[in-house]
CHARMM-style PDB file with segment names, atoms N, HN, CA, C and O in Angstrom:
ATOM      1  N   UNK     1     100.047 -24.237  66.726  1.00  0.00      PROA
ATOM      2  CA  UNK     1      99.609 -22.856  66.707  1.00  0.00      PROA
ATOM      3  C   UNK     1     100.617 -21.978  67.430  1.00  0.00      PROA
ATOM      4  O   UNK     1     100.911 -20.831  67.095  1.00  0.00      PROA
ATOM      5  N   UNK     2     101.149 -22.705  68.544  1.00  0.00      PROA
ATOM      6  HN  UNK     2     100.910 -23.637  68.817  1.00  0.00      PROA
ATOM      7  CA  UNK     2     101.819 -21.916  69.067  1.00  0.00      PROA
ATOM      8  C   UNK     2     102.965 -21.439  68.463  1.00  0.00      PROA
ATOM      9  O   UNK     2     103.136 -20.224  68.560  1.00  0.00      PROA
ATOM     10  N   UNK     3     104.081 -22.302  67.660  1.00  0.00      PROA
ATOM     11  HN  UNK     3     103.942 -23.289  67.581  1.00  0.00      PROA
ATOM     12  CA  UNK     3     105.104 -22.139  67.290  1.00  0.00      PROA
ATOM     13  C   UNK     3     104.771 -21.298  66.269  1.00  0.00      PROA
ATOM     14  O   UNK     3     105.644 -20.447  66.101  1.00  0.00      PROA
ATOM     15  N   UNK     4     103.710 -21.193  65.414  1.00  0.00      PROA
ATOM     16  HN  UNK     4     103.001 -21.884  65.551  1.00  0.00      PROA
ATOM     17  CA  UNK     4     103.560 -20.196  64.317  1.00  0.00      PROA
ATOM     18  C   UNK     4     103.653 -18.627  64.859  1.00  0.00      PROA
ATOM     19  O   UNK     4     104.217 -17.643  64.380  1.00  0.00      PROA
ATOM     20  N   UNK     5     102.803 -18.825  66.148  1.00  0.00      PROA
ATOM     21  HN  UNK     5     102.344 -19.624  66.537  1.00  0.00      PROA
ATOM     22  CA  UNK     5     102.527 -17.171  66.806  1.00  0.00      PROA
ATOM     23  C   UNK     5     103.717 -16.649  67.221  1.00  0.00      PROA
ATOM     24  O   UNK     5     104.037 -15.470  67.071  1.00  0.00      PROA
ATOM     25  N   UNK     6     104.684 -17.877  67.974  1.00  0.00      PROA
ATOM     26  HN  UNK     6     104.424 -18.835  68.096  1.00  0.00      PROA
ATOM     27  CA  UNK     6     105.871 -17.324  68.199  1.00  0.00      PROA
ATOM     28  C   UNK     6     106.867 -16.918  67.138  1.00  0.00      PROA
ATOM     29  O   UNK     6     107.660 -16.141  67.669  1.00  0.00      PROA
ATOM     30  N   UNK     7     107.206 -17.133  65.706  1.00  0.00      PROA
ATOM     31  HN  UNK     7     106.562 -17.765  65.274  1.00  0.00      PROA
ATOM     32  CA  UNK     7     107.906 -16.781  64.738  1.00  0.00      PROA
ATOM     33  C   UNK     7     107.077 -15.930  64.237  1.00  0.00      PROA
ATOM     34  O   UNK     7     107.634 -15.178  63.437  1.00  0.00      PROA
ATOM     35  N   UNK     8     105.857 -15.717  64.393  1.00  0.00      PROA
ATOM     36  HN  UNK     8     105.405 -16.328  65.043  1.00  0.00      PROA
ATOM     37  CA  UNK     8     105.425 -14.433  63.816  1.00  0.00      PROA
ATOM     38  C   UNK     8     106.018 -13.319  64.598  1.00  0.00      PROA
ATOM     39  O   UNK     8     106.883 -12.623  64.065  1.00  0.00      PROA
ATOM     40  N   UNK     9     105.669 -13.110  65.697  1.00  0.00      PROA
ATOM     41  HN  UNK     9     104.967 -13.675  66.130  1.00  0.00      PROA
ATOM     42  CA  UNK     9     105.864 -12.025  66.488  1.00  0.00      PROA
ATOM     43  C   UNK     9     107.638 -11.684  66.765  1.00  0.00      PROA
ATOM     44  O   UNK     9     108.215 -10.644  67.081  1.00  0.00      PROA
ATOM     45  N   UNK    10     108.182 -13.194  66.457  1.00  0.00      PROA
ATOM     46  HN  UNK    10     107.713 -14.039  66.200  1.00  0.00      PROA
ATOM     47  CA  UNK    10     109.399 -12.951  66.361  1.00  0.00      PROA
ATOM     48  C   UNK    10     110.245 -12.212  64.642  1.00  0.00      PROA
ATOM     49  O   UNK    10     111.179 -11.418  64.752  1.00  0.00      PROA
ATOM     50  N   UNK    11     109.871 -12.521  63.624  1.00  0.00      PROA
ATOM     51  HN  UNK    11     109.113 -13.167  63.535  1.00  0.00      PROA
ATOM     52  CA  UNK    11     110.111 -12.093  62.534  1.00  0.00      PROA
ATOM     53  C   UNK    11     109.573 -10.780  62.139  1.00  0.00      PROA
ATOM     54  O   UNK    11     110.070 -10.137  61.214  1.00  0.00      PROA
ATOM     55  N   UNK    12     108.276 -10.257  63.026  1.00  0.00      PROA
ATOM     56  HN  UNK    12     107.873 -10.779  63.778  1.00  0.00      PROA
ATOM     57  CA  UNK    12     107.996  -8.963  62.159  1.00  0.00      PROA
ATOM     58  C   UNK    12     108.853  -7.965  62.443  1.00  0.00      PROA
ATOM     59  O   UNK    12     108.824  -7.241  61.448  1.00  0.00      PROA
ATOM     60  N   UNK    13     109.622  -7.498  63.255  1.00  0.00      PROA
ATOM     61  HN  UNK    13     109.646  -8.086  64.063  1.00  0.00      PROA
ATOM     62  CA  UNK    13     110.543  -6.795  63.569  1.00  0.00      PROA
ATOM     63  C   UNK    13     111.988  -6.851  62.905  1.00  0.00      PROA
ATOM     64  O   UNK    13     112.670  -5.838  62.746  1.00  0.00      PROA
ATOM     65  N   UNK    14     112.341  -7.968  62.578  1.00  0.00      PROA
ATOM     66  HN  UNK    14     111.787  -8.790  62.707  1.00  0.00      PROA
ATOM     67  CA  UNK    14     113.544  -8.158  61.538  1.00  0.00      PROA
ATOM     68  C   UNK    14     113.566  -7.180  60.326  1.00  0.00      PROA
ATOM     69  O   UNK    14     112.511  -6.959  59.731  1.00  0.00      PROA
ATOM     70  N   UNK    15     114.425  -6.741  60.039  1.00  0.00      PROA
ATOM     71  HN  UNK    15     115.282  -6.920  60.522  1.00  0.00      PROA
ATOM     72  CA  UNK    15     114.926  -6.314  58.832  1.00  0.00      PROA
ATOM     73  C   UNK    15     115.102  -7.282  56.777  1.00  0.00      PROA
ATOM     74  O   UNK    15     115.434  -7.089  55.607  1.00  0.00      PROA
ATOM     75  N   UNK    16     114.591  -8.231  57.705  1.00  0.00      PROA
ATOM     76  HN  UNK    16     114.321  -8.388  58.655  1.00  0.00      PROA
ATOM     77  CA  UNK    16     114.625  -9.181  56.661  1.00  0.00      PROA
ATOM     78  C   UNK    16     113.443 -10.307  56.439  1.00  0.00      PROA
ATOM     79  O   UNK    16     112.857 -10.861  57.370  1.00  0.00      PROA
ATOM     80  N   UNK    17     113.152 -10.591  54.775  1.00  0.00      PROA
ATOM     81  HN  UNK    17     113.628 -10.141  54.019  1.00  0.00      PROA
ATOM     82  CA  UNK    17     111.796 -11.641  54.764  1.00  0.00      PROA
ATOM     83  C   UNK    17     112.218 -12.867  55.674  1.00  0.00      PROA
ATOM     84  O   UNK    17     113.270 -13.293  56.152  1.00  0.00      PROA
ATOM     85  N   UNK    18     110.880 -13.223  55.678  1.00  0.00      PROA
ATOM     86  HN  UNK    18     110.026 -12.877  55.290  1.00  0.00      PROA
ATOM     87  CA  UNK    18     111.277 -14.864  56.845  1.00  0.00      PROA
ATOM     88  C   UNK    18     110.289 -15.326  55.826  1.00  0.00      PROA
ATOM     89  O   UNK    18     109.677 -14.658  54.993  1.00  0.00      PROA
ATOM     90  N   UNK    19     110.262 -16.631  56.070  1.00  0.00      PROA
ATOM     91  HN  UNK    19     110.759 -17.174  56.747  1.00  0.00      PROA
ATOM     92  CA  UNK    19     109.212 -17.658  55.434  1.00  0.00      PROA
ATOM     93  C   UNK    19     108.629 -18.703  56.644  1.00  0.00      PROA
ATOM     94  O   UNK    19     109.340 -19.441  57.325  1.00  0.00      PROA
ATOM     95  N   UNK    20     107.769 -18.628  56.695  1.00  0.00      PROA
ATOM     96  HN  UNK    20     107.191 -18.028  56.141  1.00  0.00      PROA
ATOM     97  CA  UNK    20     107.162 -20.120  57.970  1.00  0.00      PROA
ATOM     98  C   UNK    20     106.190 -21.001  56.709  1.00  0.00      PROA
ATOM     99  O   UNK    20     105.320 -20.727  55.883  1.00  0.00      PROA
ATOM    100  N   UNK    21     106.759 -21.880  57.048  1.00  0.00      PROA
ATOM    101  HN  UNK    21     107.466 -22.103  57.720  1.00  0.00      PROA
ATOM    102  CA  UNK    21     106.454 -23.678  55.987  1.00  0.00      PROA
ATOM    103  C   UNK    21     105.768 -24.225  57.228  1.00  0.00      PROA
ATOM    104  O   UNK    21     106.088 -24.029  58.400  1.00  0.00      PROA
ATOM    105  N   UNK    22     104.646 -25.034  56.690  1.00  0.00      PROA
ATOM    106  HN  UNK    22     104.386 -25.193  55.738  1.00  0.00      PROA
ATOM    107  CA  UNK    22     103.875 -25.595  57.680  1.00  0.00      PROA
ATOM    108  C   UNK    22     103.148 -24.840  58.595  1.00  0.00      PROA
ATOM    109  O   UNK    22     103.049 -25.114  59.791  1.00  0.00      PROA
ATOM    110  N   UNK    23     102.448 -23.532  57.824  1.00  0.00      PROA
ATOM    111  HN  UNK    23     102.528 -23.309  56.852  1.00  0.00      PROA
ATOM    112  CA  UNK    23     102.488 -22.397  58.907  1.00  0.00      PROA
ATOM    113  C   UNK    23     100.815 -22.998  59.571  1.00  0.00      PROA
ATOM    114  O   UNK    23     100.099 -23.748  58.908  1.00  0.00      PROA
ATOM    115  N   UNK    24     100.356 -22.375  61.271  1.00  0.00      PROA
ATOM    116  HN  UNK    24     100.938 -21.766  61.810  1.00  0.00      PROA
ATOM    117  CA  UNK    24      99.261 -23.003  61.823  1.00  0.00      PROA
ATOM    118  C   UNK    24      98.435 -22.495  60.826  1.00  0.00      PROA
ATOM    119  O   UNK    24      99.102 -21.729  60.129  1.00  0.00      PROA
ATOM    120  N   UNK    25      97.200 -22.582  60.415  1.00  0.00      PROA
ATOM    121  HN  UNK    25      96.659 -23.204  60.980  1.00  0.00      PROA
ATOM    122  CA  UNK    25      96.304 -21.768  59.648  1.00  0.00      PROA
ATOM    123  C   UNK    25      94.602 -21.372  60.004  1.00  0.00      PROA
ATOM    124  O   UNK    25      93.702 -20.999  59.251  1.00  0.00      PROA
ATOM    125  N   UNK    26      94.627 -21.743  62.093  1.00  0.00      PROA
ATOM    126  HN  UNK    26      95.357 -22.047  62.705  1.00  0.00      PROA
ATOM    127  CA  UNK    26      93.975 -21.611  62.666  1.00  0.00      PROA
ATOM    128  C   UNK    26      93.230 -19.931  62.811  1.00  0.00      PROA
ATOM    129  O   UNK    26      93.919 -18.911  62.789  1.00  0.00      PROA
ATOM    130  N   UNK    27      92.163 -19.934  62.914  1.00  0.00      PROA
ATOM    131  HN  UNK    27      91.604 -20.763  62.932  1.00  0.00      PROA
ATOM    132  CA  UNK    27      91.318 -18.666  63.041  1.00  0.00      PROA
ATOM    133  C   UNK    27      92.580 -17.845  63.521  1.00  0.00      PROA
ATOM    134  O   UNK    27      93.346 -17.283  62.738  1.00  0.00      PROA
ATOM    135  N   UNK    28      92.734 -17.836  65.147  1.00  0.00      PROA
ATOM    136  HN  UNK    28      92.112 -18.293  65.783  1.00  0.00      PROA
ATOM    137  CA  UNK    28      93.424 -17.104  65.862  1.00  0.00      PROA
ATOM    138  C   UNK    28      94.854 -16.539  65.129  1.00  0.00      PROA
ATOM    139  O   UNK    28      95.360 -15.428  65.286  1.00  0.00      PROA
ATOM    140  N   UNK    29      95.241 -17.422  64.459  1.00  0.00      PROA
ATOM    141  HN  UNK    29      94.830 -18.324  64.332  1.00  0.00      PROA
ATOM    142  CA  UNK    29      96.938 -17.673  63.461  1.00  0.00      PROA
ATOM    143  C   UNK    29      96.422 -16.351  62.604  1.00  0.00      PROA
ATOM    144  O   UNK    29      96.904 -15.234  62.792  1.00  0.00      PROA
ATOM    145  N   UNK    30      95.323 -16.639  61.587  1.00  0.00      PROA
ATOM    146  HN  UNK    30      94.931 -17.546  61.434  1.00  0.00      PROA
ATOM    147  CA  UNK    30      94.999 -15.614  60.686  1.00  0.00      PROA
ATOM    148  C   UNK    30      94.428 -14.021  61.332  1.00  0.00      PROA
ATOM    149  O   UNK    30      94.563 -12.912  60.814  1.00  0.00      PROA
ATOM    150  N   UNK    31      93.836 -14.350  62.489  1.00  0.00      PROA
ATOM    151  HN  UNK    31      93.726 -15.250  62.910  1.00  0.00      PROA
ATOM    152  CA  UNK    31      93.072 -12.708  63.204  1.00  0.00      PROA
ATOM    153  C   UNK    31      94.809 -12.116  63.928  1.00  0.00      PROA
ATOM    154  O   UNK    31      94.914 -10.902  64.098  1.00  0.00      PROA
ATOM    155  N   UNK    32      95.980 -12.974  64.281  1.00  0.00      PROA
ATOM    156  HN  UNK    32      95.896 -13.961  64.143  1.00  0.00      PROA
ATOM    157  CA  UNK    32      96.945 -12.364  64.902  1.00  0.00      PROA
ATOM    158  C   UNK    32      97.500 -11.683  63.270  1.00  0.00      PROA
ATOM    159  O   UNK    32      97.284 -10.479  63.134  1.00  0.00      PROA
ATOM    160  N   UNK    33      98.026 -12.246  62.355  1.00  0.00      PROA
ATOM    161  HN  UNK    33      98.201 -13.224  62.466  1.00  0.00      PROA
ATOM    162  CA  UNK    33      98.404 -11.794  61.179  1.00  0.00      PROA
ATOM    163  C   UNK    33      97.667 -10.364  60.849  1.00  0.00      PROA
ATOM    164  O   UNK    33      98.177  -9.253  60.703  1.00  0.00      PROA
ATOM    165  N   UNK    34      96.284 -10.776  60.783  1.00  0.00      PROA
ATOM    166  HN  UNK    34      95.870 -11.678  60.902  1.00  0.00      PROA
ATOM    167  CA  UNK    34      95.473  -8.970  60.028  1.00  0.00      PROA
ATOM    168  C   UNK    34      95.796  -8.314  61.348  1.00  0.00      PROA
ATOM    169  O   UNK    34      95.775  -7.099  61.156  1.00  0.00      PROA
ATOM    170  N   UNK    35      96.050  -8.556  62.452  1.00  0.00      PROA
ATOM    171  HN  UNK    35      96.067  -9.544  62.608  1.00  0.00      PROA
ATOM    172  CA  UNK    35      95.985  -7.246  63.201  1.00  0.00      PROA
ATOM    173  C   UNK    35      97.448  -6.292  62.912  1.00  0.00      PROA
ATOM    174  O   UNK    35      97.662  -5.080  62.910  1.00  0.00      PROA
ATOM    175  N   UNK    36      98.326  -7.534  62.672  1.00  0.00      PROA
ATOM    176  HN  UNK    36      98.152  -8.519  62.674  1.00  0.00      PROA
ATOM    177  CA  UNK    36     100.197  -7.147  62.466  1.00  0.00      PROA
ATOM    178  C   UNK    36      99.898  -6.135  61.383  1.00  0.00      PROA
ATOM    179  O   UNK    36     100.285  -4.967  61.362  1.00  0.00      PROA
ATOM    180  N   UNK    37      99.188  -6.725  60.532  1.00  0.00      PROA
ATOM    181  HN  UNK    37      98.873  -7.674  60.550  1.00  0.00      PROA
ATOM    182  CA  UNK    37      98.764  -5.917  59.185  1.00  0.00      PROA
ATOM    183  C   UNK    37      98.549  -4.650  59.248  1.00  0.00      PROA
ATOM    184  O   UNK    37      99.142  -3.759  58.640  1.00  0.00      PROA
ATOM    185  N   UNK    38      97.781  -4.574  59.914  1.00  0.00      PROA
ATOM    186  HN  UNK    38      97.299  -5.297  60.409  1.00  0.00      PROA
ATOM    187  CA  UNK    38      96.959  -2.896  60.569  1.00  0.00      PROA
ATOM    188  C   UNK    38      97.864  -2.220  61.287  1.00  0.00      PROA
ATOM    189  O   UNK    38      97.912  -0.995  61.178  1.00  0.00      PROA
ATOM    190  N   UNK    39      98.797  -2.961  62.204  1.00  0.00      PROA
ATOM    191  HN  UNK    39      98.758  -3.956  62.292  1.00  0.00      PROA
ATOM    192  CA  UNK    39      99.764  -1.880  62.565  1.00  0.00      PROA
ATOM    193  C   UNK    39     101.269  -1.797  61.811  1.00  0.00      PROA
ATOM    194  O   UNK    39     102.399  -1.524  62.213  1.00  0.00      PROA
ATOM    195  N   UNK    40     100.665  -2.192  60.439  1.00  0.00      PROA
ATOM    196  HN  UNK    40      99.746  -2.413  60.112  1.00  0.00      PROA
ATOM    197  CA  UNK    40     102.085  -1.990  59.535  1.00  0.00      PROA
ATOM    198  C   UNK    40     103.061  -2.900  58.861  1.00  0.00      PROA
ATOM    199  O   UNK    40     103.955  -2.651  58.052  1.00  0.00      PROA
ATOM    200  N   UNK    41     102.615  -4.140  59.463  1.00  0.00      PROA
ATOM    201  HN  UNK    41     101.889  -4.342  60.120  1.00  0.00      PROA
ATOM    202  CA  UNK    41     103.537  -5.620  59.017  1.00  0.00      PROA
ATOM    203  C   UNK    41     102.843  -5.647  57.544  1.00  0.00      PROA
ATOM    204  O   UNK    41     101.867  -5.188  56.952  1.00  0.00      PROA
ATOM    205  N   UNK    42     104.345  -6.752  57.267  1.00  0.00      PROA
ATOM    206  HN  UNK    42     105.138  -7.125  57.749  1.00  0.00      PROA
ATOM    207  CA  UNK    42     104.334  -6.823  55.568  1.00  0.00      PROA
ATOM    208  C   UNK    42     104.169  -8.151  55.661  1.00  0.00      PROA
ATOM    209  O   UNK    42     105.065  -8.996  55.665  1.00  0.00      PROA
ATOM    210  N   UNK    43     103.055  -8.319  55.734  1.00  0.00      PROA
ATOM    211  HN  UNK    43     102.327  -7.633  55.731  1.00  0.00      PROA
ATOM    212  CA  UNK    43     102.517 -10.281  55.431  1.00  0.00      PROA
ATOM    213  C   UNK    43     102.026 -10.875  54.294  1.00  0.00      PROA
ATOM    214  O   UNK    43     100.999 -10.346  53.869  1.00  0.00      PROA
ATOM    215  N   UNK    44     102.554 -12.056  53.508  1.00  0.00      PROA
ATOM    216  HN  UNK    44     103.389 -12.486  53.853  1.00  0.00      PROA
ATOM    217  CA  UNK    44     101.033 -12.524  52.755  1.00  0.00      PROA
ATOM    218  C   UNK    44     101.437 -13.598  53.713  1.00  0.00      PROA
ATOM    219  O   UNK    44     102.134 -13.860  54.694  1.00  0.00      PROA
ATOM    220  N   UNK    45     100.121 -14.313  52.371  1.00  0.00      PROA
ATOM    221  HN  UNK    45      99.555 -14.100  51.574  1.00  0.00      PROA
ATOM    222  CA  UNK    45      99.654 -16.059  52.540  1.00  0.00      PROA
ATOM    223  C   UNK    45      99.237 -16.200  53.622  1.00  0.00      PROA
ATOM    224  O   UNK    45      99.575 -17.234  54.197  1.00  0.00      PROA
ATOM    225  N   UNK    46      98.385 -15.284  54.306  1.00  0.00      PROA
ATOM    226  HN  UNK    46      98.110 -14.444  53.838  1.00  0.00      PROA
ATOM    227  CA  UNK    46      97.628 -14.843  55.643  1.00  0.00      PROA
ATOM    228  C   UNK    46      96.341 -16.485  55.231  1.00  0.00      PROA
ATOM    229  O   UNK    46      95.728 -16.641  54.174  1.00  0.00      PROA
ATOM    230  N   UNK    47      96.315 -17.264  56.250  1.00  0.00      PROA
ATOM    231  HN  UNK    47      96.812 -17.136  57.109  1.00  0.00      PROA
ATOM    232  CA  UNK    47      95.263 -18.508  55.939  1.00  0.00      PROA
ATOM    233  C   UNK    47      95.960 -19.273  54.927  1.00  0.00      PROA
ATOM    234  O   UNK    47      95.210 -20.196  54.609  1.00  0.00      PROA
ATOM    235  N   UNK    48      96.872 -19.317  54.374  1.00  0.00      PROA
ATOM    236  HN  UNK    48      97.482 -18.567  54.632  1.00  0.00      PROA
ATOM    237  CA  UNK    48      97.900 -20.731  54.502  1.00  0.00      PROA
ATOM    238  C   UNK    48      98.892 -21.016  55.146  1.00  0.00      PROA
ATOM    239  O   UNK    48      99.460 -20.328  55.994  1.00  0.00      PROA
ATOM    240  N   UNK    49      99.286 -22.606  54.573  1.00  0.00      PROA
ATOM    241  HN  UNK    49      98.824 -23.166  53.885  1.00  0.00      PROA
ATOM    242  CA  UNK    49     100.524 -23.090  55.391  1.00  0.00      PROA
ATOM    243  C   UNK    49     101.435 -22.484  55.250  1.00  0.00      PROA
ATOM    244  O   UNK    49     102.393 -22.930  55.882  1.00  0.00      PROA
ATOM    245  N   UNK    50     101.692 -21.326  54.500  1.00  0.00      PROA
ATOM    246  HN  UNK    50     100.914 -20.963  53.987  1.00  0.00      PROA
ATOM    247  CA  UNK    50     103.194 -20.711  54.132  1.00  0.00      PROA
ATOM    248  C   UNK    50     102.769 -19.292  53.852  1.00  0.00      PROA
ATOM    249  O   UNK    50     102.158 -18.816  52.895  1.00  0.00      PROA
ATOM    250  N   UNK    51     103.330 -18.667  55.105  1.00  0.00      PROA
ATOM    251  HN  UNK    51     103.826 -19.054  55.882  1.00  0.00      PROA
ATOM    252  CA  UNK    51     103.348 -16.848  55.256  1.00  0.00      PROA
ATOM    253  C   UNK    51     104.413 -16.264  55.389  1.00  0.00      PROA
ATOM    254  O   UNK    51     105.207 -16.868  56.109  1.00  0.00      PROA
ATOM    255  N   UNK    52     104.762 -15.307  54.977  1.00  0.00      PROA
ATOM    256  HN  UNK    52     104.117 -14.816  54.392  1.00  0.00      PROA
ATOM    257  CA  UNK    52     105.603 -14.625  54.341  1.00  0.00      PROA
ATOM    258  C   UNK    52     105.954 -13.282  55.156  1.00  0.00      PROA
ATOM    259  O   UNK    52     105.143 -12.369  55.003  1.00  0.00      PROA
ATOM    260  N   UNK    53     106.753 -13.104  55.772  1.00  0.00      PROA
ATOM    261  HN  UNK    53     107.412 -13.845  55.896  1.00  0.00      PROA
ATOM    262  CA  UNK    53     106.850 -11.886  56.496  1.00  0.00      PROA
ATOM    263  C   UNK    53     108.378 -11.021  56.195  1.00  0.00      PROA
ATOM    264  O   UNK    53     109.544 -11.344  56.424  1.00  0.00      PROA
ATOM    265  N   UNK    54     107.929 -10.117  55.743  1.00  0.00      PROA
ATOM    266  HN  UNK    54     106.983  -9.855  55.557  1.00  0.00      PROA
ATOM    267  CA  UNK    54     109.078  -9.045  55.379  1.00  0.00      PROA
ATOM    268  C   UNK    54     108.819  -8.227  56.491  1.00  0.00      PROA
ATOM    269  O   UNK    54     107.640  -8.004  56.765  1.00  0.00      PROA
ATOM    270  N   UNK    55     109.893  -7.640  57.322  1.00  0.00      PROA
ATOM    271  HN  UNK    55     110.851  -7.821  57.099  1.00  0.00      PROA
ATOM    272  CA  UNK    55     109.871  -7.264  58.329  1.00  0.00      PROA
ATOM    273  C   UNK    55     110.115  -6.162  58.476  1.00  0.00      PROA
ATOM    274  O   UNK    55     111.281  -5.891  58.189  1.00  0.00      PROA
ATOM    275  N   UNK    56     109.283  -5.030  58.944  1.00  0.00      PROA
ATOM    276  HN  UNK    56     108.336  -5.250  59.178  1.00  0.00      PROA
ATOM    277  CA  UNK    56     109.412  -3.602  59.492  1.00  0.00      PROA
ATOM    278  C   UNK    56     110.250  -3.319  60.142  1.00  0.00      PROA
ATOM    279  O   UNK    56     110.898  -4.190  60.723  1.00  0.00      PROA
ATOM    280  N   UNK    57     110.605  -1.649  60.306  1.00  0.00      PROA
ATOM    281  HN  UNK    57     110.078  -0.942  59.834  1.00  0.00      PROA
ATOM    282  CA  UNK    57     111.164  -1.310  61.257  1.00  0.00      PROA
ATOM    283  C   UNK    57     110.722  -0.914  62.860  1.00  0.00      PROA
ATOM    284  O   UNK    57     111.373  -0.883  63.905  1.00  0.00      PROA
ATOM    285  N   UNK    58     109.221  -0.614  62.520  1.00  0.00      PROA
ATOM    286  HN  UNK    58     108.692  -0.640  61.671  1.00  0.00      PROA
ATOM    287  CA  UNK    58     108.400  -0.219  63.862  1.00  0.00      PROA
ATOM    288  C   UNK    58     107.027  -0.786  63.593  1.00  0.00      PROA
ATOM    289  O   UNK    58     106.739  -1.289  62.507  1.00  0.00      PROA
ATOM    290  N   UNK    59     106.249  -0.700  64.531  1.00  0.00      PROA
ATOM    291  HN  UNK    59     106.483  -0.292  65.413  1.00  0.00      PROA
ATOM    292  CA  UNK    59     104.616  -1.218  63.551  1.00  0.00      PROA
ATOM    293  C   UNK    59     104.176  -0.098  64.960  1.00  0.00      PROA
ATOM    294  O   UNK    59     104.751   0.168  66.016  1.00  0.00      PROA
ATOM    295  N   UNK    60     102.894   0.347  64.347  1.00  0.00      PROA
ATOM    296  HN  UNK    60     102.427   0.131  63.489  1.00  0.00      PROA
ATOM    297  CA  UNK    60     101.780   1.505  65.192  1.00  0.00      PROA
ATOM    298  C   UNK    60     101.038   1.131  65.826  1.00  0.00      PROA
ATOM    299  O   UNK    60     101.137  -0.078  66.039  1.00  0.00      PROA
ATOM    300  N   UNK    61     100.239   1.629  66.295  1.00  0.00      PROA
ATOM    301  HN  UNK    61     100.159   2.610  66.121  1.00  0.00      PROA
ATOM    302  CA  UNK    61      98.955   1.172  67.517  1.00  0.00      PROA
ATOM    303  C   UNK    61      97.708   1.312  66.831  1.00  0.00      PROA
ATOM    304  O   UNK    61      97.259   2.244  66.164  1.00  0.00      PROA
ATOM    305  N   UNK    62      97.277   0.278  67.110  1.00  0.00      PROA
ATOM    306  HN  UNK    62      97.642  -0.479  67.652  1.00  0.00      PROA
ATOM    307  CA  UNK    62      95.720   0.082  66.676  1.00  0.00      PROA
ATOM    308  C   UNK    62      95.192  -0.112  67.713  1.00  0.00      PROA
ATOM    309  O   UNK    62      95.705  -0.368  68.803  1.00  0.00      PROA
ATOM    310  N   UNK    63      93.643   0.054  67.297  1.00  0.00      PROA
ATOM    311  HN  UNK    63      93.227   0.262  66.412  1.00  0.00      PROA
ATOM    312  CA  UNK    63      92.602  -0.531  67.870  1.00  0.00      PROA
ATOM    313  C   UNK    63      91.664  -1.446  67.708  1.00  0.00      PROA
ATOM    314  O   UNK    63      90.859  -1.176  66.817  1.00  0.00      PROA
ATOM    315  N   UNK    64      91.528  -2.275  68.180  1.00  0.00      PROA
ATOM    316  HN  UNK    64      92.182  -2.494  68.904  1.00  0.00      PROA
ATOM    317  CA  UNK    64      90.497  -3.424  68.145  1.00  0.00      PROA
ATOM    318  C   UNK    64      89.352  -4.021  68.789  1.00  0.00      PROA
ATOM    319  O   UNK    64      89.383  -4.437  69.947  1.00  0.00      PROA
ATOM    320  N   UNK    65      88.248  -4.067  67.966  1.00  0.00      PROA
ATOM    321  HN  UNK    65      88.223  -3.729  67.025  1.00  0.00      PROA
ATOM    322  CA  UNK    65      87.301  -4.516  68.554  1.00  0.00      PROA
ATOM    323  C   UNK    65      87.102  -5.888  69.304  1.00  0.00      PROA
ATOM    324  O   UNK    65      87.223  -6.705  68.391  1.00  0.00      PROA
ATOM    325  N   UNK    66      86.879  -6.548  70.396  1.00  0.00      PROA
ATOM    326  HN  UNK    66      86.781  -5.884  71.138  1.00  0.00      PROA
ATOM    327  CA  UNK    66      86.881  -7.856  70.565  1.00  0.00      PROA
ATOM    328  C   UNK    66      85.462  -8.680  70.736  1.00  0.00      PROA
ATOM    329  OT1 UNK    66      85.472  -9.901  70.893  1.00  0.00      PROA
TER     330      UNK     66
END
């Protein structure tokens, strides 16, 4: 789980798609993804092993309920 969260948070900021193979596909893996979502990240395959991140230039502020 961990290594997924860390290439997420590391790739959405790139200028370029990334791919994660073997991606975690744990609750937490999928609720960190929709939140990237909401502040602007370009994700699929959100809840499989293989997500897809084309990477923004900035992402916005949300809010979330916990």
């Amino acid at each position: 789980v961990g290594a997924t969260v860390n290439l997420l948070l590391a790739a959405v900021l790139r200028t370029e798609e990334f791919t994660i193979e073997n991606a975690a596909m744990e609750p937490d893996v999928v609720q960190l993804c929709n939140v990237l979502v909401k502040m602007g990240a370009d994700i699929s395959g959100i809840g499989t092993d293989r997500i897809t991140v084309r990477g923004v230039e900035s992402l916005n502020g949300v809010e979330i309920a916990t």
